[in-house]
C-alpha positions in Angstrom: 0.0 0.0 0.0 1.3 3.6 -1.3 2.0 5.5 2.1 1.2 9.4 0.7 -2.3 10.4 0.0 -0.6 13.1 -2.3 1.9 11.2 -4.1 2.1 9.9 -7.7 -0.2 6.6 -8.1 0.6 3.5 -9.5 -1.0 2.9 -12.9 -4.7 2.0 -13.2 -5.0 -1.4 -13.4 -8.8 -2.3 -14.8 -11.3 -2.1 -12.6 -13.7 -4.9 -12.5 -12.2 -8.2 -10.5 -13.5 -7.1 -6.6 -11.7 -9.2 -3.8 -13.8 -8.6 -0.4 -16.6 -6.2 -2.0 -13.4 -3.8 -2.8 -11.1 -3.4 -6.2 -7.2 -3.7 -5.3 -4.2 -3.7 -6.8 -1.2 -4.4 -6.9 2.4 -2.0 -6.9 5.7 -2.6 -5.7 4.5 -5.5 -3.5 2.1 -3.0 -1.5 -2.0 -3.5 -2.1 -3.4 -0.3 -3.0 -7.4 0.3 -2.6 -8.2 1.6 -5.7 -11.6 3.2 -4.3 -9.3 5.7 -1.7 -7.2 6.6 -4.7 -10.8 7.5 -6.2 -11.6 9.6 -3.3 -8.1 11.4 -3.2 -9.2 12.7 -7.0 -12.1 13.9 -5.5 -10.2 15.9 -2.9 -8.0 16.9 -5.2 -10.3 18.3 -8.2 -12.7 20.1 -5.3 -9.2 22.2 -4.3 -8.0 23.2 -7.9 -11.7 23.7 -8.7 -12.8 26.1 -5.7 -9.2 27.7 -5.9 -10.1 28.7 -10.1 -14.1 29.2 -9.6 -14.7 29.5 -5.7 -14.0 33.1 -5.6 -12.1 32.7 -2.6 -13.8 30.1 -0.8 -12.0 27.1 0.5 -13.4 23.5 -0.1 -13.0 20.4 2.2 -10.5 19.1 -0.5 -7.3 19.1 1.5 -8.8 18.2 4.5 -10.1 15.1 3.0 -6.3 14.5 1.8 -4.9 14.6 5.2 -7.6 12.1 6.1 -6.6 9.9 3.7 -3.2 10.0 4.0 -3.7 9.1 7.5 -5.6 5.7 6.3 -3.3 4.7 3.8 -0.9 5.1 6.3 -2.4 3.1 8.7 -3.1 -0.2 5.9 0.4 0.3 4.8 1.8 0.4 9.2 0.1 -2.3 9.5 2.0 -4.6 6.7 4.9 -3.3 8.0 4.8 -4.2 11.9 3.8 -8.3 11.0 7.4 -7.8 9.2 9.2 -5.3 12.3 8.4 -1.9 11.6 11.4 -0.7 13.7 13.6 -1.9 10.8 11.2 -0.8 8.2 11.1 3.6 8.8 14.0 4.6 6.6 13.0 2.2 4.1 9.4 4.0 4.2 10.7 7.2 4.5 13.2 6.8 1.3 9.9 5.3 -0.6 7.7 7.8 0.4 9.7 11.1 0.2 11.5 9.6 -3.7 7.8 10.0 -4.7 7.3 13.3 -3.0 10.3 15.2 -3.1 11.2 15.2 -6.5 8.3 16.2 -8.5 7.6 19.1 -5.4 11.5 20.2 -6.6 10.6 20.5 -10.0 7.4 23.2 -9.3 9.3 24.9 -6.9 12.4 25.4 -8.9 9.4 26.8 -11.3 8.3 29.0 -8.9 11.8 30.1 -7.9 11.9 31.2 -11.9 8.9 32.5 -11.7 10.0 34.7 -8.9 12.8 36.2 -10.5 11.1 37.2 -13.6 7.2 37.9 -13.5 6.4 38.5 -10.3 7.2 41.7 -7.9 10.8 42.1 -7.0 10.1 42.7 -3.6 8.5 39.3 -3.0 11.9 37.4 -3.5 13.1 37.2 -0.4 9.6 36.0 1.2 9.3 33.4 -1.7 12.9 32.1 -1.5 12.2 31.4 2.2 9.1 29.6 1.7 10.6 27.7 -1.2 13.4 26.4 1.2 10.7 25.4 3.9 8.7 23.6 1.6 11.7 21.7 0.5 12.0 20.3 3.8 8.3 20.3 4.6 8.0 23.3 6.9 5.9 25.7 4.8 3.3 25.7 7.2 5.6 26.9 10.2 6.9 29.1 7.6 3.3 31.0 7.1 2.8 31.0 10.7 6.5 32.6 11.6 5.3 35.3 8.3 2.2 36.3 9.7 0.3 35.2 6.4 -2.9 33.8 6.7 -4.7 31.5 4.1 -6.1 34.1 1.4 -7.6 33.7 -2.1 -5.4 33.7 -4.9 -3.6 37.2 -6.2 -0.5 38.4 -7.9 1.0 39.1 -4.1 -0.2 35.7 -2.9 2.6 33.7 -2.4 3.1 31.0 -4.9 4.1 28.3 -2.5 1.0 28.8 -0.1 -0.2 25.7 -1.3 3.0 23.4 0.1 1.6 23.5 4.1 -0.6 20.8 3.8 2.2 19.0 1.9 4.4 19.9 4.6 2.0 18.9 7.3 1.6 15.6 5.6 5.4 15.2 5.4 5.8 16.1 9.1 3.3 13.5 10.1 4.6 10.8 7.5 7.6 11.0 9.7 6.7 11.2 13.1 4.1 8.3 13.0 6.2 5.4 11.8 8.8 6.4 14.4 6.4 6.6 17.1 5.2 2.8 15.8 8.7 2.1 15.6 9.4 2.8 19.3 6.2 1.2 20.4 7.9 -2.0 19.2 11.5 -1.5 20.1 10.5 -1.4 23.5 7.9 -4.8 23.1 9.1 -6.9 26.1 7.9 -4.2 28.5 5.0 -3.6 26.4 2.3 -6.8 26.2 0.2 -5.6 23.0 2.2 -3.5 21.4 -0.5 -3.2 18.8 -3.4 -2.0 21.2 -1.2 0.5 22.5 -0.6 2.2 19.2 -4.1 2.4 18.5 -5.2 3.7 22.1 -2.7 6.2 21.4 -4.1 7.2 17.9 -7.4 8.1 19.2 -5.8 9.4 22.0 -4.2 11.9 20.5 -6.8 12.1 17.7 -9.0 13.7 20.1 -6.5 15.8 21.4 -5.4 17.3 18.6 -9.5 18.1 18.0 -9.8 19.8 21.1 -6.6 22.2 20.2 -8.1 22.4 17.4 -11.3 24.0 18.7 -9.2 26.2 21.1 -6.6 27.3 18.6 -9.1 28.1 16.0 -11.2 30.3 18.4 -8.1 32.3 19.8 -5.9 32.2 16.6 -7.9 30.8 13.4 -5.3 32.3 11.2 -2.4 30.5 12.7 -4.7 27.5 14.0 -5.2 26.8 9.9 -1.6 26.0 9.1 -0.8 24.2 12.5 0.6 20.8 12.3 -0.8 20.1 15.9 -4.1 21.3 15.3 -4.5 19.3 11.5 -3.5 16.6 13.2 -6.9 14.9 14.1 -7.8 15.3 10.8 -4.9 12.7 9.8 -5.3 11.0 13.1 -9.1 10.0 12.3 -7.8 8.6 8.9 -5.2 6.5 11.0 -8.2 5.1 13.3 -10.7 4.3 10.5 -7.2 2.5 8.5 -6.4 0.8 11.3 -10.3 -0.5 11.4 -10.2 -1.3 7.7 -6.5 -3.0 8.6 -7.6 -5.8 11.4 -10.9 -6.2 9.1 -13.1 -4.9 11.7 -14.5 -2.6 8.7 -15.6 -5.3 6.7 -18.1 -6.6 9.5 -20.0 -3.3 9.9 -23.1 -3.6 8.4 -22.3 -0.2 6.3 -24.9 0.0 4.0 -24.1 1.5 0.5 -26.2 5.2 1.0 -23.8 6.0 3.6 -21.1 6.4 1.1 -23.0 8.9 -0.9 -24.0 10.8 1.7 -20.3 11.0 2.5 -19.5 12.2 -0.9 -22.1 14.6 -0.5 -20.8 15.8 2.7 -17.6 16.4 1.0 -19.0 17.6 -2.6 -21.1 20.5 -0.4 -18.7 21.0 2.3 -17.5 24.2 0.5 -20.5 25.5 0.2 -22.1 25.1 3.3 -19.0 26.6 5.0 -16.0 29.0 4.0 -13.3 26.9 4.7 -10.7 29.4 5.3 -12.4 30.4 8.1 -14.2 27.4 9.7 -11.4 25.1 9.3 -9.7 23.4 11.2 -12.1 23.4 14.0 -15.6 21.2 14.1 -16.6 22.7 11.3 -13.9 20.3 9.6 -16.1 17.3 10.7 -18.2 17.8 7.8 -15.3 16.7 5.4 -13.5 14.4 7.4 -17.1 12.7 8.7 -18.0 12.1 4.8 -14.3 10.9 4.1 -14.8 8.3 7.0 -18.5 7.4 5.2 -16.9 6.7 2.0 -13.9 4.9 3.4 -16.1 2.8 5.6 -18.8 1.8 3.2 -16.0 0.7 0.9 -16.9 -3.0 1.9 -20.9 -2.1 0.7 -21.1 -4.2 -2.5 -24.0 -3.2 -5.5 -23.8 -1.4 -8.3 -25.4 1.7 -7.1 -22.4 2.0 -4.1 -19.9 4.6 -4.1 -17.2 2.7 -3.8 -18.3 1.4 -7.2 -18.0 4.9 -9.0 -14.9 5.8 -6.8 -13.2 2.8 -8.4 -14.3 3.4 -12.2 -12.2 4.2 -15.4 -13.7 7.7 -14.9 -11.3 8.7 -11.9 -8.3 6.8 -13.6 -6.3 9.4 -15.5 -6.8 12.4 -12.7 -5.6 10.1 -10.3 -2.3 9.4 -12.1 -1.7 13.2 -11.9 -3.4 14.1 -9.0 -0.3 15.0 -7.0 1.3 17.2 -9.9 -1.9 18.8 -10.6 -2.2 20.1 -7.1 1.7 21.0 -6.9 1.4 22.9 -10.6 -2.3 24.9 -10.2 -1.8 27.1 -7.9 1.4 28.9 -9.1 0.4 29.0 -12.8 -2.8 30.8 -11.2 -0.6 33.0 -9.1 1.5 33.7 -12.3 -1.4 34.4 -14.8 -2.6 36.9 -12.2 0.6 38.7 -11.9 0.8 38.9 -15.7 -2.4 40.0 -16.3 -2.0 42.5 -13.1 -5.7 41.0 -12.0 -5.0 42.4 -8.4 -8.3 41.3 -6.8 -7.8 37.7 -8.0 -10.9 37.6 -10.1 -9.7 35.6 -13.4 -13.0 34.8 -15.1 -14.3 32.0 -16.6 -11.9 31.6 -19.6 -8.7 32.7 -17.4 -9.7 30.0 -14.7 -10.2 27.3 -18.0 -6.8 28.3 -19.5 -5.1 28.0 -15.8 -6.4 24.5 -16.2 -5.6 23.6 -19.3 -1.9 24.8 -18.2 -2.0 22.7 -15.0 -3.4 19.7 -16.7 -0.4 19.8 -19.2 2.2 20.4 -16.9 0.9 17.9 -14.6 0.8 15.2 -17.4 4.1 15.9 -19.0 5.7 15.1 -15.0 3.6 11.9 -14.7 5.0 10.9 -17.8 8.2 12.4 -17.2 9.5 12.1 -14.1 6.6 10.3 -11.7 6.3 7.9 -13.7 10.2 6.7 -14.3 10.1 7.1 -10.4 7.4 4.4 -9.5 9.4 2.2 -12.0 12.6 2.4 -10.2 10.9 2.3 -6.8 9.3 -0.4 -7.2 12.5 -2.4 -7.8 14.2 -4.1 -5.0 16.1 -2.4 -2.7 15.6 -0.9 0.5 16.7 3.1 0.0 16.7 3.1 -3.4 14.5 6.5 -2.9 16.7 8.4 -0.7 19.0 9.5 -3.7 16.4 11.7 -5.4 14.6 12.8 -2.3 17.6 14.1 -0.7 18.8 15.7 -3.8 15.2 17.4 -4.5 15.4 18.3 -1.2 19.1 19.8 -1.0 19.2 21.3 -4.8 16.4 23.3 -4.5 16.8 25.7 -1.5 21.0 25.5 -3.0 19.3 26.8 -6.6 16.6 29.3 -4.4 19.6 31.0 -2.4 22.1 31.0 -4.7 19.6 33.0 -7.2 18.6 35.0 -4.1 22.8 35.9 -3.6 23.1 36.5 -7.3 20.4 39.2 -7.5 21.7 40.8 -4.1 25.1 40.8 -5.7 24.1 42.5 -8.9 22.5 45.3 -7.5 24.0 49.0 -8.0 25.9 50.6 -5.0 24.0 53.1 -4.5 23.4 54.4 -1.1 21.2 57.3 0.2 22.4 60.7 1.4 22.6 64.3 0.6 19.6 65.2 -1.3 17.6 62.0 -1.5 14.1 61.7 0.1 12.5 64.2 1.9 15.2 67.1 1.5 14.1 67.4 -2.4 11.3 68.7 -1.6 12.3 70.8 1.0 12.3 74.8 0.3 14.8 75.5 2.6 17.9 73.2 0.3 16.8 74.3 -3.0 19.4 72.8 -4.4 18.4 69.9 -3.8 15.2 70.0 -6.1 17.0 68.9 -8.9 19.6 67.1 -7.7 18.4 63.7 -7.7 19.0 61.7 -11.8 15.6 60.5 -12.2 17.8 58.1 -14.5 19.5 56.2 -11.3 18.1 52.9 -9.8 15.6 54.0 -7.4 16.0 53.7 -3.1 15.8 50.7 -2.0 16.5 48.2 -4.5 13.0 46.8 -5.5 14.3 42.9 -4.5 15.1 44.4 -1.1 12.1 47.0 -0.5 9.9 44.6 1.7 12.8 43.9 3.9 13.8 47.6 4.0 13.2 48.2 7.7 14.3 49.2 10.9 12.6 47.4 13.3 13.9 45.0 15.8 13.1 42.0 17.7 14.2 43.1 21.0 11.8 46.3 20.4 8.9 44.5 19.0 6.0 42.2 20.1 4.7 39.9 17.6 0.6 38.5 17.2 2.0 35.0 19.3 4.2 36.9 21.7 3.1 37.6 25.5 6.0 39.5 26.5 5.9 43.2 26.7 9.1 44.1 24.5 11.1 46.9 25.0 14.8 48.3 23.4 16.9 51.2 24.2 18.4 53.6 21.4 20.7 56.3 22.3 22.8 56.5 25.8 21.3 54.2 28.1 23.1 56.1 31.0 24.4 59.7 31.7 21.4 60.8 29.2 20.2 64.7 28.9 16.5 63.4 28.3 14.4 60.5 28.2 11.8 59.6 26.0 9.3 56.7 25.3 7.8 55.8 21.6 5.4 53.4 21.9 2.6 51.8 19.2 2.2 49.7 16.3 4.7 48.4 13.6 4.0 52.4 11.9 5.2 53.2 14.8 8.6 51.2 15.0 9.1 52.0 11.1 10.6 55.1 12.9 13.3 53.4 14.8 16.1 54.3 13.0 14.9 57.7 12.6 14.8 57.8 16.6 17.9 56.3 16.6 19.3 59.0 14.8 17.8 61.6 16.9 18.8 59.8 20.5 22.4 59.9 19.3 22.3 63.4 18.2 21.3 64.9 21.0 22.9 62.2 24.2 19.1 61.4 24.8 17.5 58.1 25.8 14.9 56.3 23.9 13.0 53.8 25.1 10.8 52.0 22.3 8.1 49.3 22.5 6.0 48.0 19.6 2.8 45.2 19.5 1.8 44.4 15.7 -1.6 45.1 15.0 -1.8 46.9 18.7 -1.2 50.2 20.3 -1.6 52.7 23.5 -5.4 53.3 24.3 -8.3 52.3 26.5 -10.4 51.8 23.5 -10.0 48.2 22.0 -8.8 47.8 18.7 -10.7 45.0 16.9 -8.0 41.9 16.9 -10.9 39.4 15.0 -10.3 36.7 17.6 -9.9 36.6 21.2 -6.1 35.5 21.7 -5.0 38.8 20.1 -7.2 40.8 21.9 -6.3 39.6 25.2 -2.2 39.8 24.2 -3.1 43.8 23.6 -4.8 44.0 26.4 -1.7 43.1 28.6 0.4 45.2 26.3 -1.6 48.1 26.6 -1.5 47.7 31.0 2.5 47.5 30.8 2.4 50.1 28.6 0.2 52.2 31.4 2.8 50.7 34.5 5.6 52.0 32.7 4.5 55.6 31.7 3.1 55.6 35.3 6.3 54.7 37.2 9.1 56.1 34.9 10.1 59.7 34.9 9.8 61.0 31.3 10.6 63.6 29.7 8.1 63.2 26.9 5.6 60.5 24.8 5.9 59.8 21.6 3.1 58.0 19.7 2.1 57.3 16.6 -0.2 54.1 14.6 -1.7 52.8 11.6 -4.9 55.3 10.4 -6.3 51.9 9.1 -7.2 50.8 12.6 -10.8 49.5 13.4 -11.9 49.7 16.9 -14.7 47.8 19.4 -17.4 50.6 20.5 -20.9 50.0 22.1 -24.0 49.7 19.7 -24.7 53.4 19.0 -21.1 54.8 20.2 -19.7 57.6 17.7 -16.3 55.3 16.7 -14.6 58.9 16.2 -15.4 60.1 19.8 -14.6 57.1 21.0 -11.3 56.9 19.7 -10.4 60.1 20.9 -11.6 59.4 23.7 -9.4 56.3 24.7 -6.5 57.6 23.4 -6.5 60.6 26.1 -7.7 58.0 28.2 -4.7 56.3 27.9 -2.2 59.1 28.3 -3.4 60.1 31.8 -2.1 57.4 33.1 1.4 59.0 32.8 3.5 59.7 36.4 3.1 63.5 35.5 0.0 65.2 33.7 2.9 67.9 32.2 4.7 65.2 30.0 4.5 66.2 26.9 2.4 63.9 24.5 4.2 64.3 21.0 2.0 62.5 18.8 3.0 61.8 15.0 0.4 61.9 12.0 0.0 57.8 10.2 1.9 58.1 6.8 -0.4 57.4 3.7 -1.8 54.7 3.3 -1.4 53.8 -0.7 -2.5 49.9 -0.9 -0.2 47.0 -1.7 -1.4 46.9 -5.4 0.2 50.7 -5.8 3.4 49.5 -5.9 3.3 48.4 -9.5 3.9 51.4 -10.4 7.3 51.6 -9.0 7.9 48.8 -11.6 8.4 51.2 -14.6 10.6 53.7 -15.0 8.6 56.0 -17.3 5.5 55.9 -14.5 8.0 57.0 -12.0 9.6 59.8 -14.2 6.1 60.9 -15.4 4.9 61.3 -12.0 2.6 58.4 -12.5 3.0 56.6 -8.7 0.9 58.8 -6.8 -2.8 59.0 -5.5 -5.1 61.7 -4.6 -4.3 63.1 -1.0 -7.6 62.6 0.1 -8.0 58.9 -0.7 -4.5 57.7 1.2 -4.0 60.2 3.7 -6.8 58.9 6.6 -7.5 60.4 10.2 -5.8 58.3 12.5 -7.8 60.2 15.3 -4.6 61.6 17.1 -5.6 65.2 16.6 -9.1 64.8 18.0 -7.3 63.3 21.1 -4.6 66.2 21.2 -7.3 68.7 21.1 -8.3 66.6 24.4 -5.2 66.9 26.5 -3.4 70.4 26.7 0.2 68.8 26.9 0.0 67.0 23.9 1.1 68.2 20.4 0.9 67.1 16.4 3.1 66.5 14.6 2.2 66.2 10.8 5.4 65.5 8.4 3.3 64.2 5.2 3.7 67.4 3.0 7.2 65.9 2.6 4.9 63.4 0.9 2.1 65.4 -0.5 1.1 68.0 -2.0 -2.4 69.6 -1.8 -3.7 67.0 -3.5 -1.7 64.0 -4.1 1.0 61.9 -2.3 3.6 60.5 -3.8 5.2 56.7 -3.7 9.1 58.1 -4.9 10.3 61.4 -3.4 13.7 62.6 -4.1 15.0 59.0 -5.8 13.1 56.7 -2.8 10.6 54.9 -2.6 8.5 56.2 0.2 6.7 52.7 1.2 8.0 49.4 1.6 4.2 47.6 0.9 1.7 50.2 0.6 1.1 51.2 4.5 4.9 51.5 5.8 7.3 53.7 5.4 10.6 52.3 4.0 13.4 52.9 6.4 15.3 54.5 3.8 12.7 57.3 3.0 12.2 57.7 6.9 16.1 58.3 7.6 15.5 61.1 5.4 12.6 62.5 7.8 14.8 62.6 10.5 16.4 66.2 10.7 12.7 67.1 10.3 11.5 65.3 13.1 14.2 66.1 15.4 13.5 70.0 14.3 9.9 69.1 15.3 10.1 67.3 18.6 13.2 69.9 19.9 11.1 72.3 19.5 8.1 70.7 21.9 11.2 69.9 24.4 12.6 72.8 24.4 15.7 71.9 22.8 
């Protein structure tokens, strides 16, 4: 039996001849189940479907996958402890990974291509780091550690989204058989061995389900890519195998209509619920409960059954390219939207068609290709004959993604700010800077390096997962003329270098603490799930203990205008704002600090940046956007007017004119994604902001 839901099939043999009321057959000396391969193609075509024509909604498709692979698992454990499984895991792991590995190479050494020419520049770096983590199967980590939830397809999606169920597949593919194998390496203390490894599957089966449930209601972003809490879905799989296994299955008295209302539980589980959101909590059941319908009316003989239609001729050919239609679909998606610049995903109906008549042909040509040799030469003798071309697919292609990575970094021009770049071109006072800047030179930062153009720092900032309440120190730590505190959200901590800059300058001390997606007030931000709110909760009290105990010599402030808040039914949002903001800055040790709070940057939108792309847009004054559209009230002036110690300050006519505001100024790019500033641009704010906030100290 095949151990990976997801990898290449053996060929078709013709359905017909049924041994126990189900079709088999034989590959490689394992017994496959020719009905589960059936349902895998289902899985599979309701993800490439719903991902072309669901208009964002997420089907039950992969969840059904990590069921299965959990059953096939289980049939194919239990073959291998009648023989000793404890000498039998790197044989299974250089089987299963030589089907995995090398066809998941080839797409992502696509993708790695595809990275470096048609997509955005700036997404390089992410991309190259999620094509190493899906190499080794930790793309899902990867999207945790990155902050990127599960979205609909787009030309700034990544391209390798689609590897963390892959990855949580491969995680699980390894773990189980060494768990099994330690079961029976330790036998003579243990009676039953195999009772003990099936206690502990539904054991941890309905563990995992209840993490699940409480990692979905405090994180649901996170929760979706979390090996821990996916893992019921593959643990059920492994306790209805392991039924199937010891033949317990076949003496149910399953009748045949509960197969198709399995399959209908799956076919309508994407419409019934959005996936993205509902998964992988109980709302999963309704995928994984039909799965276990289907698998367990296998037995159910008639015409009319499911199992029947699961193992027809019909299902043959997709489920010989099953796993290289799922590995190709969702990067040729991602790169048809980025040529056609479709930035709110929506392809159409002939766009979604052609994306599948491009999937189907790339995903037949590696069948033929390479999956296809593969099965051959696996299923020849020899115990690790698939560890070669695993562990070269999995070495070559984060070598090929970081070498290409190095080469681009190494190409770039050495060009460095200074002088007149930034914001002093368009300052009155240095006219001659105003045309001092060749609009024929590279622009600042290099595009491959403008996401990663920041400042920030761990030690000063608190990420979504993070409890602590982190704070840094720029400037003199000791012996200090002044001491200052900037605290809010990641707008704020774009402006740590500048700070940086302005602590040195002047022998101050700076104290700065940032929370993403958090910042100082009384009046809850909306965090969308109950984890996150609590987290900013506790940030926002240290925040309060530490203005309230330190001596300061003044506050500085500052967040993202895109904010949304939690008032009371009826509650004006803008008085309310306002409201816990001054709120907030009471709580300070003396009601004369000075507040010094700093006007949110515009706001253009991640699909802006495009503009950036072209030099003639950028010459022609093309990457800008009316004022009024990207310049939004943060609410910090309505709260200044509230406390008389408190001040604006309001630095976006280095930006903006009267009525539009501008992505380049003086040769730099002014945001790194569409909300923050690039550090770059903001070094170039600093003699203005230290100007600014002197002249509220005093100097």
């Amino acid at each position: 039996m095949n151990a990976t839901v997801l990898s290449p099939a053996a060929p078709a043999a013709r359905p017909g001849t049924r041994r126990h009321a189900r079709s088999t057959r034989r590959h490689g000396g394992h017994a496959r189940i020719v009905e589960i391969d059936g349902l895998r193609a289902v899985a599979l075509l309701l993800v490439v479907l719903f991902h072309l024509f669901g208009q964002g909604r997420v089907s039950g498709g992969v969840d059904v996958f990590l069921f299965v692979s959990g059953v096939v698992l289980a049939l194919s454990l239990r073959s291998s402890v009648r023989k000793g499984t404890e000498r039998r895991v790197l044989e299974r792991w250089a089987r299963t990974f030589g089907r995995l590995a090398p066809p998941a190479a080839v797409v992502l050494a696509a993708i790695v291509v595809m990275a470096f020419t048609i997509l955005p520049p700036w997404t390089r770096t992410q991309v190259v780091a999620e094509v190493v983590s899906a190499a080794v199967y930790v793309e899902n980590w990867q999207l945790i550690d990155s902050q990127l939830a599960y979205g609909a397809a787009g030309p700034l999606t990544s391209p390798v989204q689609h590897f963390w169920s892959l990855s949580i597949q491969g995680q699980l593919f390894v773990i189980v058989p060494v768990l099994v194998a330690l079961v029976f390496l330790a036998r003579r203390f243990v009676v039953r061995p195999g009772a003990v490894i099936w206690t502990f599957a539904v054991v941890a089966t309905a563990a995992s389900f209840v993490y699940a449930l409480v990692a979905h209601a405090n994180d649901p972003a996170a929760a979706y890519f979390d090996t821990f809490a996916r893992a019921w879905e593959f643990g059920a799989g492994l306790v209805i195998g392991g039924l199937l296994s010891i033949g317990a299955a076949r003496r149910m008295p399953i009748p045949a209509i509960l197969g198709w209302i399995g399959l209908a539980m799956i076919l309508s589980s994407g419409f019934v619920l959005d996936g993205a959101t509902a998964y992988p909590a109980a709302g999963a059941l309704l995928p994984v409960g039909g799965a276990a319908l289907v698998v367990l009316s296998i037995g159910a003989s008639g015409p009319m059954s499911a199992g029947r239609l699961l193992s027809s001729r019909i299902f043959s050919p997709v489920i010989k390219i099953s796993y290289a239609l799922y590995l190709w679909h969702w990067p040729v998606l991602i790169g048809y939207l980025a040529v056609r610049e479709r930035v709110d995903g929506a392809i159409g109906w002939r766009g979604a068609g052609l994306v599948l008549i491009v999937s189907l042909a790339l995903a037949s040509a590696t069948w033929w290709g390479l999956e296809r040799p593969l099965a051959r030469l696996l299923s020849h003798p020899g115990r690790y004959r698939g560890a070669v071309p695993a562990l070269v697919a999995m070495l070559a292609v984060p070598a090929f993604a970081l070498g290409a990575l190095w080469l681009s970094h190494a190409s770039r021009p050495a060009v460095e700010a200074g002088g007149c770049h930034g914001a002093a071109a368009v300052d009155p006072q240095r006219p001659e800077c105003a045309d001092a800047i060749d609009p024929a030179a590279p622009l600042l930062p290099a595009l491959d390096a403008l996401r990663t153009d920041d400042d920030n720092r761990p030690e000063c900032w608190a990420r979504p997962s993070s409890e602590d309440f982190a704070m840094c120190t720029v400037g003199r730590e000791e012996g200090y003329t002044k001491r200052l505190v900037a605290v809010g959200d990641s707008h704020s901590n774009t402006l740590l270098g500048v700070y940086e800059q302005i602590a040195l300058a002047h022998g101050w001390r700076i104290d700065i603490a940032g929370r993403a997606a958090c910042h100082w007030t009384d009046t809850p931000r909306d965090q969308h799930n109950r984890a996150l709110a609590r987290r900013c909760e506790n940030w926002n009290a240290a925040v309060d203990r530490y203005v309230a105990t330190t001596p300061l010599d003044g506050i500085l402030v500052t967040n993202s205008s895109k904010a949304e808040y939690t008032v009371a039914p009826g509650e004006d949002v803008a008085d309310a704002r306002a409201r816990g903001y001054a709120s907030a800055w009471a709580e300070r040790a003396n009601p004369a600090t000075p507040v010094i709070a700093i006007r949110d940057n515009p706001v253009f939108g991640s699909e802006a940046l495009e503009c950036v792309l072209s030099a003639d847009d950028v010459a022609a004054g093309e990457c800008t956007r009316p004022r009024d559209t990207v310049i939004l009230d943060d609410g910090l002036s309505d709260a200044v007017a509230l406390d008389p110690y408190a001040h604006m300050i309001d630095l976006n006519h280095f930006m903006c004119d009267e009525e539009t505001c501008s992505m380049v100024v003086g040769g730099v790019i002014t945001t790194r994604d569409g909300a923050h500033l690039t550090a770059t641009y903001a070094r170039s704010l600093a003699p203005y902001l230290d100007r600014e906030i002197s002249g509220v100290l005093g100097g």
